[in-house]
C-alpha positions in Angstrom: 0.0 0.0 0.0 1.1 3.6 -0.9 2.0 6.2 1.6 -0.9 8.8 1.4 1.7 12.2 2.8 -1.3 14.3 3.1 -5.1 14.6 4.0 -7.5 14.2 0.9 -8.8 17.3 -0.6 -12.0 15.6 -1.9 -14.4 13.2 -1.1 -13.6 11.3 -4.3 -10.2 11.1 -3.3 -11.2 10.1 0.7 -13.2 7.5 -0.7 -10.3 5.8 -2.9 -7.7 6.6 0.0 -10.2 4.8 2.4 -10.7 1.5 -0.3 -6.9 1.2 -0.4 -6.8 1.3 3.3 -9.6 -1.2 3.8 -7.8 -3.4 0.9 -4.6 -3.8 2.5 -6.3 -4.9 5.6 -8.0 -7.5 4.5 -5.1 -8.8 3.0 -3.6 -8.6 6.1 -6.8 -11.0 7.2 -7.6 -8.4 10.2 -11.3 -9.3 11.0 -14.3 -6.5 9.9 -14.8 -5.2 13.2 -11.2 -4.4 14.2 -10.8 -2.8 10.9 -11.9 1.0 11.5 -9.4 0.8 14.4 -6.6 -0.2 12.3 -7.7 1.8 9.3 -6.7 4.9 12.3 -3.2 3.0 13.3 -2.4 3.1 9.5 -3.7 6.3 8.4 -2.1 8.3 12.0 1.6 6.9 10.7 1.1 7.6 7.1 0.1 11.2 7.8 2.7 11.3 11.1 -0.2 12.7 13.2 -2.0 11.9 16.0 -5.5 11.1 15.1 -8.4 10.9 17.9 -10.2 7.4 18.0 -13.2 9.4 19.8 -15.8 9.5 17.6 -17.2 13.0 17.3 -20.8 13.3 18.2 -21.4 16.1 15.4 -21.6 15.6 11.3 -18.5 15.5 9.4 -18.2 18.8 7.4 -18.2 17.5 3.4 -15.1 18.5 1.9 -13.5 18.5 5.6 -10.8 16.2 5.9 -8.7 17.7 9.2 -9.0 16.7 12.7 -12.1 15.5 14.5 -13.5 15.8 10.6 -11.7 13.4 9.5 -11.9 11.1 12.1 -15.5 11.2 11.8 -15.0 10.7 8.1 -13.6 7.4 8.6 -16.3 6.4 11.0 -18.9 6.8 8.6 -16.9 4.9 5.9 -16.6 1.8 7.8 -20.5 2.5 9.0 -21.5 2.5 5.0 -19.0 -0.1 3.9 -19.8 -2.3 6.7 -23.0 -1.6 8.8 -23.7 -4.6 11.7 -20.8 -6.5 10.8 -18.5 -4.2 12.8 -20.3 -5.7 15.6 -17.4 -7.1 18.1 -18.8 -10.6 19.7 -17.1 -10.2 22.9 -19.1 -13.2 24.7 -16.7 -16.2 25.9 -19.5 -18.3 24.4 -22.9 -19.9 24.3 -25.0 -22.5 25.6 -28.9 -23.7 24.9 -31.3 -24.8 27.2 -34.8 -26.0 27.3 -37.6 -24.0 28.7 -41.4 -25.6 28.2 -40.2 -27.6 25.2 -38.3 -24.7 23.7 -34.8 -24.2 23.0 -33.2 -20.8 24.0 -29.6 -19.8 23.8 -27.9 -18.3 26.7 -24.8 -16.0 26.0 -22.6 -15.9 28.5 -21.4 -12.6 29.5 -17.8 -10.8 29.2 -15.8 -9.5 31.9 -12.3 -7.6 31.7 -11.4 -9.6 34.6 -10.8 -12.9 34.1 -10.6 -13.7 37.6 -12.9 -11.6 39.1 -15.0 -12.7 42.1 -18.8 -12.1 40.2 -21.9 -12.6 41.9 -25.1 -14.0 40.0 -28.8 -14.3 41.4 -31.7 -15.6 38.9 -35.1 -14.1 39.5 -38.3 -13.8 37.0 -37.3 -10.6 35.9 -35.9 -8.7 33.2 -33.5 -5.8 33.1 -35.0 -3.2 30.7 -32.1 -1.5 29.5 -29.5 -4.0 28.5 -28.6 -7.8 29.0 -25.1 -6.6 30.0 -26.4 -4.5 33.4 -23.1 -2.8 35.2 -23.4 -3.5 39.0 -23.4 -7.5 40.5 -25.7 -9.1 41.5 -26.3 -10.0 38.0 -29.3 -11.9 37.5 -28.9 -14.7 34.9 -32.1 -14.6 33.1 -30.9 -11.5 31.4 -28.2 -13.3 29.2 -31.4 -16.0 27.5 -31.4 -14.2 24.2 -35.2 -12.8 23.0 -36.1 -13.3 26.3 -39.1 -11.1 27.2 -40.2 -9.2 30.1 -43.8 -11.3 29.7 -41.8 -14.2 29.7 -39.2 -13.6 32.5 -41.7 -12.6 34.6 -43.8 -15.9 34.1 -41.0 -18.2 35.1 -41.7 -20.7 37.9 -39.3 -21.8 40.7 -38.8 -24.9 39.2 -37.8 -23.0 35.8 -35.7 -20.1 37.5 -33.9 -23.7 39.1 -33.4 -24.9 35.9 -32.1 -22.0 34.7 -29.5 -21.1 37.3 -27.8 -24.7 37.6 -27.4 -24.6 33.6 -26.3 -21.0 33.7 -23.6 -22.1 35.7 -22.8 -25.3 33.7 -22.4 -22.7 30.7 -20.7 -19.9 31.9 -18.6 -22.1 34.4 -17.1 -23.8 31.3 -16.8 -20.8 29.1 -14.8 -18.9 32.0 -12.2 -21.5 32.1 -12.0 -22.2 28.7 -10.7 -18.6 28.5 -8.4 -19.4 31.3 -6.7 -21.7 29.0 -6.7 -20.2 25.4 -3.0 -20.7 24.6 -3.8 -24.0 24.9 -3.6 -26.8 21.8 -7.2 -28.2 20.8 -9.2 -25.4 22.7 -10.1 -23.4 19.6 -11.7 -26.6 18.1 -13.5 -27.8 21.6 -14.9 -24.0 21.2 -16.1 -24.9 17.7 -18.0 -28.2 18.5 -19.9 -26.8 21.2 -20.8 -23.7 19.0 -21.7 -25.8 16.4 -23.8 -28.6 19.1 -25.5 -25.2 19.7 -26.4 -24.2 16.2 -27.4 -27.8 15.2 -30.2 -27.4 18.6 -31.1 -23.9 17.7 -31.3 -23.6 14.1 -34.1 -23.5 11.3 -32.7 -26.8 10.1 -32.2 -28.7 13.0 -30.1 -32.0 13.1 -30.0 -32.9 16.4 -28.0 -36.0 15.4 -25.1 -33.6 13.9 -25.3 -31.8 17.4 -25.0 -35.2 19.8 -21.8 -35.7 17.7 -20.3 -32.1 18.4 -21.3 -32.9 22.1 -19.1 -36.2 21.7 -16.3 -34.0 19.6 -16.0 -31.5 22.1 -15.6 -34.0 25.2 -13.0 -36.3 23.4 -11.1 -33.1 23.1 -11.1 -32.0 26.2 -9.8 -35.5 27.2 -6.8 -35.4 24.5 -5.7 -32.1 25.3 -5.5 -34.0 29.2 -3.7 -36.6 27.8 -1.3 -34.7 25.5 -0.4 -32.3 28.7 0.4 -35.0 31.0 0.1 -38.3 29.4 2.2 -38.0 26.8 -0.1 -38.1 23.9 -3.3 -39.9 23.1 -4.8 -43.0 20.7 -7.0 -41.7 17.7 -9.9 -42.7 19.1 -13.6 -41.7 19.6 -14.0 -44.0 22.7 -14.9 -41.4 25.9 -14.9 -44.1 28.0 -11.8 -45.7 26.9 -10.1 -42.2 26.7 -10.8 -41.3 30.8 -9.5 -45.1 31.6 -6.2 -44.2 29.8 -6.0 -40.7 31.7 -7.1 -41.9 35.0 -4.5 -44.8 34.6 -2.0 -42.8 33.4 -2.3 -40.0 35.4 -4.6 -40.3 37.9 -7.2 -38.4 36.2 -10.9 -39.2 38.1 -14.3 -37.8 39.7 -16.1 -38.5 36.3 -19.1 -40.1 36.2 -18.9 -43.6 33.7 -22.3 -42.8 33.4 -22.0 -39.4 32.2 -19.5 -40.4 29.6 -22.2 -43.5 28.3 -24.7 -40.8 27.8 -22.4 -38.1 26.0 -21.3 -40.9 23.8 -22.5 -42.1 20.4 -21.9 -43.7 16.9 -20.5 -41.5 14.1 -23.7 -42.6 12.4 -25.6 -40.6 14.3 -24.5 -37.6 12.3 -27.5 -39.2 9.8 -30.2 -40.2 12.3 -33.0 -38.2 12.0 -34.5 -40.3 15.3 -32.7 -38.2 17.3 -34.9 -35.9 20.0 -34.4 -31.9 21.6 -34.0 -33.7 24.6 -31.5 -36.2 24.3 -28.9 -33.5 21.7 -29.8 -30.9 25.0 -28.5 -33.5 27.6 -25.6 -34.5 25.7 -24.7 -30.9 25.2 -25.6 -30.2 29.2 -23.3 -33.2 30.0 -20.6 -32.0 27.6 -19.7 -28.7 29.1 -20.0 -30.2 32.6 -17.4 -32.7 31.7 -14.8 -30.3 29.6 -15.6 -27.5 32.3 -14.6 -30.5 34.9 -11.6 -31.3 33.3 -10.7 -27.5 32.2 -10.3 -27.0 36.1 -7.7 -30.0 36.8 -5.8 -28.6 33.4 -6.1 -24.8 35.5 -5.5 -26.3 38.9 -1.8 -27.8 37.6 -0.9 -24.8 35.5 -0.8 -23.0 39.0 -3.9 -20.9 37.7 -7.0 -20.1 39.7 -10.2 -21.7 37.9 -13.7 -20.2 38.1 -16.0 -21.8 40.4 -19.9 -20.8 39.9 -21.6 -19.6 43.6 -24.7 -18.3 42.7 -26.3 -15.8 46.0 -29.6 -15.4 47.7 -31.5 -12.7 46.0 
């Protein structure tokens, strides 16, 4: 890409500076909605100036192209180019659950703080403003997407108890997931359980496709155990006979057998349309309690602190 020495004197040439910029990037594979930032990072040292990433709360002037003119110039470039796609996801990840025979999605919300102490309640109630409320206690029922006021406030004990213990199930496994990003095969667990969510949740459901993903996600969890401190693992899709080698090997236990039967299944299930909501919802349930079980042994001998969900009294 060419060094642009000096601001554009027309839009014309702002709008061919800004494809150039927005070019390069891309090649450079830097994802849509970290591009405006980078766009600034490339455009400040071209020009050697300092350029504001505030954006300014007035119109850009046409014709403009100094200052906080400019920087609201570029703003409105990526805003036209790019629209909702600039949208960060900043969740750690997502989870489904059945309520009355429906499948929702709960997305799990982001802290700065990794290992900040947070405090959850769940009551049938929904924040008006945003799912993402600033001050704890944080009431879970606000990160069910589309969940409605109506709804929230119709919620029995026995739901708001459903909904609490899988919250924790979900997020618990998420938080120490990030805890342990560096690590080999966790990119791939978080793509089987993303896509055991999608398979539940989607127009065209396959909840076959999503018991496998369940199984994928597990058996990964158990590999990257046995790579750390087994010395590698067999290519195989046995849970069962996975857990024996790492508890034999290692010393590796507290897992259910029975939770690892239920989790597991034939690659031909991929094709079985027999399949029900409720069986792809418990394998993916028993998934994350197993990875997030085994994600906090990994944390525990790395020396690093794992999250453990405590819900409060409201």
């Amino acid at each position: 890409m060419k060094i642009f020495e000096k601001n554009p004197t027309s839009q014309e040439e702002f709008y061919n500076w800004m494809e150039e910029v927005d070019f390069a990037l891309s090649q450079d594979n830097v994802p849509i909605p970290l591009r405006s930032f980078s766009a600034f990072a490339i455009i400040a040292k071209s020009l050697k100036k300092n350029l504001s990433l505030y954006r300014p709360p007035s119109p850009a002037e046409p014709g403009n192209f100094d200052g906080d003119h400019l920087t609201r110039h570029i703003y409105d470039w990526f805003d036209e180019r790019y629209g909702d796609r600039q949208k960060l996801d900043v969740s750690p990840g997502r989870g489904a659950i059945l309520i009355r025979n429906e499948v929702w999605t709960i997305t799990c919300p982001a802290f700065a703080d990794k290992q900040a102490t947070l405090e959850f309640i769940c009551k049938a109630e929904l924040n008006e403003s945003t799912s993402f409320i600033k001050k704890p206690p944080f009431n879970v029922v606000n990160y069910i997407d589309d969940m409605t006021k109506g709804f929230a406030s119709s919620l029995s004990n026995e739901e708001l108890f459903n909904i609490i213990n899988t919250f924790s199930t979900v997020y618990g496994c998420f938080r120490n997931l990030e805890l342990l990003d560096d690590q080999i095969l966790i990119p791939q667990i978080r793509g089987d359980i993303d896509s055991a969510v999608q398979m539940i949740r989607s127009r065209h459901r396959n909840y076959g496709l999503s018991r496998w993903n369940s199984l994928q996600a597990t058996e990964k969890i158990l590999k990257l155990y046995l790579q750390k401190y087994a010395g590698g693992f067999p290519k195989i899709h046995n849970l069962i006979e996975l857990y024996n080698l790492a508890n034999h090997k290692d010393s590796l236990s507290g897992i259910d057998i029975i939770l690892l039967k239920k989790i597991q299944c034939d690659p031909s299930i991929r094709y079985d349309h027999s399949e029900t909501i409720k069986s792809a919802i418990s394998a993916h349930l028993d998934s994350l309690f197993v990875v997030n079980y085994i994600s906090v042994q990994i944390c525990t001998r790395m020396n690093i602190e794992p999250f453990v969900f405590t819900p409060v009294t409201a």
